[in-house]
C-alpha positions as MATLAB code, in Angstrom:
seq = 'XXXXXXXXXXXXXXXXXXXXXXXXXXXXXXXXXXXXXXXXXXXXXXXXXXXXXXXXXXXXXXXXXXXXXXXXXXXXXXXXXXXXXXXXXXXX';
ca = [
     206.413   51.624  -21.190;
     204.330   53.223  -23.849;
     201.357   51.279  -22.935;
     202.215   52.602  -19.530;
     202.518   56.414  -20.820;
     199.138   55.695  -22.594;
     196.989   54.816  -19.682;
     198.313   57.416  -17.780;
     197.597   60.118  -20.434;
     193.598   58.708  -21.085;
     193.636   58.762  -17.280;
     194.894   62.554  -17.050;
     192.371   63.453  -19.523;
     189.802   62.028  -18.344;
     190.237   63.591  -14.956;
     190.629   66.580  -16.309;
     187.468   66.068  -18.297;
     185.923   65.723  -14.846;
     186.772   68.435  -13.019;
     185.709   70.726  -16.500;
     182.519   69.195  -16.400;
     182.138   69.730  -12.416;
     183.167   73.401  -12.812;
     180.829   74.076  -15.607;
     177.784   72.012  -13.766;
     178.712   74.255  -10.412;
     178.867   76.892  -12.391;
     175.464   76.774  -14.347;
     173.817   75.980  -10.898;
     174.994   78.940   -9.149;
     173.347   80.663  -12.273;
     170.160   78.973  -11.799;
     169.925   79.702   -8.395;
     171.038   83.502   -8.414;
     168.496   83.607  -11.255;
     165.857   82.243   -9.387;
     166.877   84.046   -6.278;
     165.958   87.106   -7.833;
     162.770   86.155   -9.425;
     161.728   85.023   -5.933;
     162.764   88.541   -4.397;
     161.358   91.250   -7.428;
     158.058   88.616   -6.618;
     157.797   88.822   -3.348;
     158.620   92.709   -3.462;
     155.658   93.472   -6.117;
     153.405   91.238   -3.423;
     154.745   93.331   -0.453;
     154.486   96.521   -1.800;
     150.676   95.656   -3.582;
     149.704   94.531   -0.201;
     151.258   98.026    1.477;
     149.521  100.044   -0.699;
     146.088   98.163   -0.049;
     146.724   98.587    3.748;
     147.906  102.930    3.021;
     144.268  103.152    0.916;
     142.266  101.560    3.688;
     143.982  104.043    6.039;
     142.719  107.034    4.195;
     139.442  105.644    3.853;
     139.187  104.847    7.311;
     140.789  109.005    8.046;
     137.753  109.882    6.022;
     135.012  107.800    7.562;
     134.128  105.410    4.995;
     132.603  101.930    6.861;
     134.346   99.100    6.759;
     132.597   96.936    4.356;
     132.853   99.568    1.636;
     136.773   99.762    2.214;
     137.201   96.038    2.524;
     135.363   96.194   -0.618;
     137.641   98.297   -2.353;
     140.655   97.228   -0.863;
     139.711   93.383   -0.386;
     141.525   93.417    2.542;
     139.478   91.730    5.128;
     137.416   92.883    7.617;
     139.124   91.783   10.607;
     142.543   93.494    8.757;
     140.345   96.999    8.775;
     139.666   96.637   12.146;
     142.981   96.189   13.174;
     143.672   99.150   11.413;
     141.057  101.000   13.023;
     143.101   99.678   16.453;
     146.419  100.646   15.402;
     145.136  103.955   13.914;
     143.374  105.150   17.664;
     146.453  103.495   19.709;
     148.550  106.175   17.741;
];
């Protein structure tokens, strides 16, 4: 009977120890990936909004009649990308 009692107790502890150490593993890698989730979005933000404000300068180059391979110079956008620009600029 008390050999009994003893199994059963190492056998609720240890399950218990289980499910602890699944919570806390779950836990940390929600944390990870909320973590990195962000990194991943302020990152791909900064890229987005260098890569708008490359595409707004050629713009106003292109308003003032500066030649492409000076603004794709300055920009280093390509010159196909200026061009399209140009495009999108005179369909407007």
């Amino acid at each position: 009977m008390l050999l009994t009692s003893l199994k059963q107790e190492r056998q609720t502890i240890y399950q218990n120890g289980l499910i602890k150490g699944n919570n806390q593993g779950f836990n940390k890698g929600i944390s990870q990936g909320i973590t990195q989730g962000i990194t991943q979005g302020i990152t791909q933000g900064i890229t987005q909004g260098q890569r708008e404000e490359k595409y707004n300068t050629a713009k106003i180059l292109l308003l003032k009649g500066m030649d492409i391979p000076f603004i794709s110079e300055v920009t280093q956008l390509s010159e196909q990308e200026i061009l399209q620009l140009k495009t999108n600029q005179k369909k407007q």
